[in-house]
N, C-alpha and C positions, 0 to 999 in steps of 0.2 A: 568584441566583434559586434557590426551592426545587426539587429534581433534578422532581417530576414534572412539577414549572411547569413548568418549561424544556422538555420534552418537549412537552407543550401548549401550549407557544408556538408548537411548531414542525408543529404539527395532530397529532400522536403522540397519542392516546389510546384510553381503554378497551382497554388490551391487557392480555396474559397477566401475567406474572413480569419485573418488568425489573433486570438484575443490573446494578450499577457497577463499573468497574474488577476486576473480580476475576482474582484471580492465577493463577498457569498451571496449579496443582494443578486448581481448581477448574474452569477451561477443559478441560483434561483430561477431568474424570469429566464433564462435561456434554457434550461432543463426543462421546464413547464411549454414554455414555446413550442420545443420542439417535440416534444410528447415524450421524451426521457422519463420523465417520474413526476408525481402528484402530493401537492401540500395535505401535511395530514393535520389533527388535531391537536393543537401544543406548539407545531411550525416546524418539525421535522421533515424533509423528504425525503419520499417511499419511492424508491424503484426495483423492479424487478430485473432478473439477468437473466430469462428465459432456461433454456436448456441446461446447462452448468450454474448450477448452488453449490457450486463447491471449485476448489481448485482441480488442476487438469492433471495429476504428476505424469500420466502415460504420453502427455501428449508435449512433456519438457526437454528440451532438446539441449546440448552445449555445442559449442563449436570446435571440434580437435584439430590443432594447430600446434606450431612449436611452444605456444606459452600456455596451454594447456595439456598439452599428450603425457607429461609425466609425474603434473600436478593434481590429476582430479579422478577419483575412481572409480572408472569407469565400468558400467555395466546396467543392470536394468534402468536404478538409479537413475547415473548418469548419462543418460543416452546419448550419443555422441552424433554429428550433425557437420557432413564434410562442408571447409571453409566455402567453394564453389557453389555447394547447395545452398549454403547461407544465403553469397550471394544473388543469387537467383530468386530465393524469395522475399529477398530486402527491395530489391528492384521491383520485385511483383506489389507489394507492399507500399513503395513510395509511388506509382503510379497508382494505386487504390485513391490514395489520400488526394492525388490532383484534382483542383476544384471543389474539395472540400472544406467546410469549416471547421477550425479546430480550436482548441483550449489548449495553451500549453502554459505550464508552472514550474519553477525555479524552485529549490526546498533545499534544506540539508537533514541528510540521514546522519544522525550522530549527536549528543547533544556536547558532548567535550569537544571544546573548539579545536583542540589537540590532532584529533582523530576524526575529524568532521568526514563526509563526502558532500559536495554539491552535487545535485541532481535536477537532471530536467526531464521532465515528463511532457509529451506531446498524447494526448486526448481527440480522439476525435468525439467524446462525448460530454456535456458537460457537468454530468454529474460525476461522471468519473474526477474530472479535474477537481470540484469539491470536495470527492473522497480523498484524494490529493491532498489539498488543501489541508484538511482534516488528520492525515494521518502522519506527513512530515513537517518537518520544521519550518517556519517560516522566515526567512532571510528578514533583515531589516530591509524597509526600503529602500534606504541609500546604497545597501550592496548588489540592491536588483539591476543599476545601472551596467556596473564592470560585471557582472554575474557570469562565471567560464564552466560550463559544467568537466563533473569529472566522469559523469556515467548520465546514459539516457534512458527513459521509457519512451517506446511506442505504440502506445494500447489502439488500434484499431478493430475493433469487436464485428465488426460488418464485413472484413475483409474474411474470407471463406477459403483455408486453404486445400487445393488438390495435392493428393498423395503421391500421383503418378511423376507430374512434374516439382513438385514442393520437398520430395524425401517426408513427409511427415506420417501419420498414422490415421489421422484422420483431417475435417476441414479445421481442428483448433491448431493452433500451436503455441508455444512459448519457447523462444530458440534468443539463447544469450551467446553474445560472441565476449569474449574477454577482450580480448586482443581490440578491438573499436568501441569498447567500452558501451555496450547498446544491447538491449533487449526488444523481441519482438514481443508484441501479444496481439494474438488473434484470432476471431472463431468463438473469441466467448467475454461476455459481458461481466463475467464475477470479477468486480473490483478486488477484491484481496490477493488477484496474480501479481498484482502494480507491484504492492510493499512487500511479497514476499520474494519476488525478482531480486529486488532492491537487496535483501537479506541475505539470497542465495548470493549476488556480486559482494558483500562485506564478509561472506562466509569463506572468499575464495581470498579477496586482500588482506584482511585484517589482521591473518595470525602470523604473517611474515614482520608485522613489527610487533610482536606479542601480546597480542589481542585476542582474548577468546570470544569467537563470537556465542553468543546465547538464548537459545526459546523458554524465556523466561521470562516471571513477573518480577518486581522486586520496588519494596519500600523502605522507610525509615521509621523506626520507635523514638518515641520521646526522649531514649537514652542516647540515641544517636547512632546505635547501633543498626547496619543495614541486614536484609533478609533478600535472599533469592528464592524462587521458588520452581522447581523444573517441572514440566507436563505437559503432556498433547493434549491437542485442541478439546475442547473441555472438559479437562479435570479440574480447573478451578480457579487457574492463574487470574484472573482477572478477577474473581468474586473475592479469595485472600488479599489480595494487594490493595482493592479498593476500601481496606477496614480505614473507618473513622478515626481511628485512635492512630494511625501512621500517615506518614507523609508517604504519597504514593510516588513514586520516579516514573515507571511505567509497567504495564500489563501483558508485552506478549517478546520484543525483541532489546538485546542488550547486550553491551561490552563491558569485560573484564580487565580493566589494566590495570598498570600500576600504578594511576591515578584513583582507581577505585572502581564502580561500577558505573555504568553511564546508559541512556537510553539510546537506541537506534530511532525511537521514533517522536512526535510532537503529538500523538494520538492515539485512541484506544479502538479497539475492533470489536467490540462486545459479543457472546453469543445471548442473542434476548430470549430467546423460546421457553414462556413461562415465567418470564421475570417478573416480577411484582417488586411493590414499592415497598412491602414487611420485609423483606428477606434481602433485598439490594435496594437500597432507597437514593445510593449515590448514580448508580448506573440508570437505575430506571427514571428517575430527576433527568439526568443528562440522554436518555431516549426518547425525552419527549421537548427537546429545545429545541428551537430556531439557530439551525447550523448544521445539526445532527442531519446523518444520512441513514435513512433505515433502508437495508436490502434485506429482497423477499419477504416482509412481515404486511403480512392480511390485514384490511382496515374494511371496515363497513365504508357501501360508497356514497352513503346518503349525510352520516355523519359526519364520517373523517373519523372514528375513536379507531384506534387501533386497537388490533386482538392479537394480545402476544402469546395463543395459546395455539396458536392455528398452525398445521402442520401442511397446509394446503397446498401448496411450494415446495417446503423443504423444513426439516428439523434444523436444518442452519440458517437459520434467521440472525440477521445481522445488524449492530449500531455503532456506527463512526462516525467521533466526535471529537474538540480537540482536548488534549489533555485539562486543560483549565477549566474545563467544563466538571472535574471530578475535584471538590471545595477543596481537598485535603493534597491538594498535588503540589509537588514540587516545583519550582520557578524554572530550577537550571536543569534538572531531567539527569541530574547528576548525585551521586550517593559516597560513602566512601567503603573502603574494604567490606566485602559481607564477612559477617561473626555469623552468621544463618542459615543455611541452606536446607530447604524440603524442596523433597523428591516427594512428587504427587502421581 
């Protein structure tokens, strides 16, 4: 389908400048442009997400319909979000975006071509679209042409929703419908709702063809034997997986088949707060590259050095990069059976 069709398919229109896939130079100067985020010392960019350093769960919605009412359990969790409501704030939503500029990018979550999902993310910002960039797969360019997504983001962080007419809890939301294959996100700027939407949609498909999905690190030893490693957000997943001595797959999302283990993503999500180059010398190398996206981490404004000590924002200071950015990573983001499993 022709690129604006397909945006009009999906109620997108009459908007500003809409950019495809474009490369990190160009992410670059249009984040900077636009007052997004600021070049730091080494070539990372730093941007902040205001109010939310964190993800939103209170404010995550699902849509209960016939292909969700008997599948998904429901309860705080899951907060359920009637289809009509949905649409009433997709509309609210797709008229926000009119006349606006956007970034939208093409990716696959999944690295076993088996079990792939395509994905299209629609950005009204463009460093989000970088984190994008950063944190899924990126298609070859010859398949950007026919590219059909199977699932959407649309992160508008500016868009502000009301509770009274919206069903929401407050102005954020994050409301996934199954059934149209599309996620909203709005109300809040922390990049990390994008991939973990993305997770929440493989967490509801995947185990119907026997897939376990997984929050997990997981590498290879030089025997060839794989390790997983299970834990909330920082206990460690990412600082284990990234040891020297193994090939890394990947650091935070994963599937389990009968293929072996595989990664959901193309990228890592680091938590930096306090990181030093003695104790992580692969992560902190890769937090200071031209590509890397640092959210909420404090830098002097005169230098540009960055202070990965500063709590001044938030203890969730954050670096995404792409995986190839970590020397010891695997090519195909694929692993085979774990012989390994810690529980952290």
């Amino acid at each position: 389908m022709e690129r604006n069709a397909a945006l009009s398919a999906r109620g997108i229109n009459n908007t500003g400048s809409v950019h495809w896939n474009l490369p990190v130079e160009v992410l670059y100067e249009a984040a900077i442009r636009r007052g997004e985020a600021q070049l730091a010392t080494g070539g990372a960019l730093l941007a902040t997400t205001g109010e939310h350093t964190g993800r939103s769960p209170r404010d995550k919605f699902i849509v209960r319909d016939e292909l969700t009412d008997s599948t998904v359990d429901w309860g705080p969790v899951n907060q359920e979000m009637a289809p009509d409501t949905f649409e009433r704030l997709y509309r609210r939503v797709m008229a926000y975006l009119q006349g606006r500029e956007l970034f939208v990018r093409d990716a696959y979550a999944g690295a076993d071509p088996d079990y792939r999902l395509r994905v299209r993310v629609v950005n009204e910002y463009a460093w989000h679209n970088l984190f994008c960039r950063n944190m899924f797969i990126r298609p070859p360019v010859a398949e950007l042409a026919s590219f059909e997504p199977d699932f959407t983001v649309i992160q508008a962080p500016g868009f502000q929703a009301d509770p009274e007419i919206d069903g929401t809890r407050s102005g954020t939301v994050i409301a996934m419908s199954f059934s149209h294959r599309v996620v909203l996100i709005a109300g809040t700027s922390y990049a990390g709702e994008a991939k973990k939407s993305v997770f929440s949609y493989l967490n509801h498909v995947l185990p119907s063809q026997s897939i376990m999905p997984m929050h997990c690190s997981a590498n290879i030893g030089e025997d060839g034997n794989a390790a997983v490693f299970f834990g909330l957000s920082g206990t460690g997943k990412t600082t284990l997986s990234a040891d020297a001595s193994r090939t890394l797959i990947g650091d935070d999302e994963h599937g389990w088949s009968g293929n072996g283990v595989f990664n959901f993503e193309g990228g890592c999500y680091a938590k930096v707060i306090n990181l030093s180059a003695e104790a992580e010398p692969e992560i902190y190398a890769a937090s200071h590259r031209y590509g890397t996206v640092l959210e909420n981490v404090m830098m002097d404004p005169a230098t540009r050095l960055l202070d990965l000590t500063s709590t001044a924002l938030t203890e969730n200071t954050r670096s995404s990069y792409p995986l190839e950015f970590i020397p010891n990573a695997s090519e195909t983001g694929m692993g085979p059976q774990p012989t390994n499993i810690v529980m952290l």
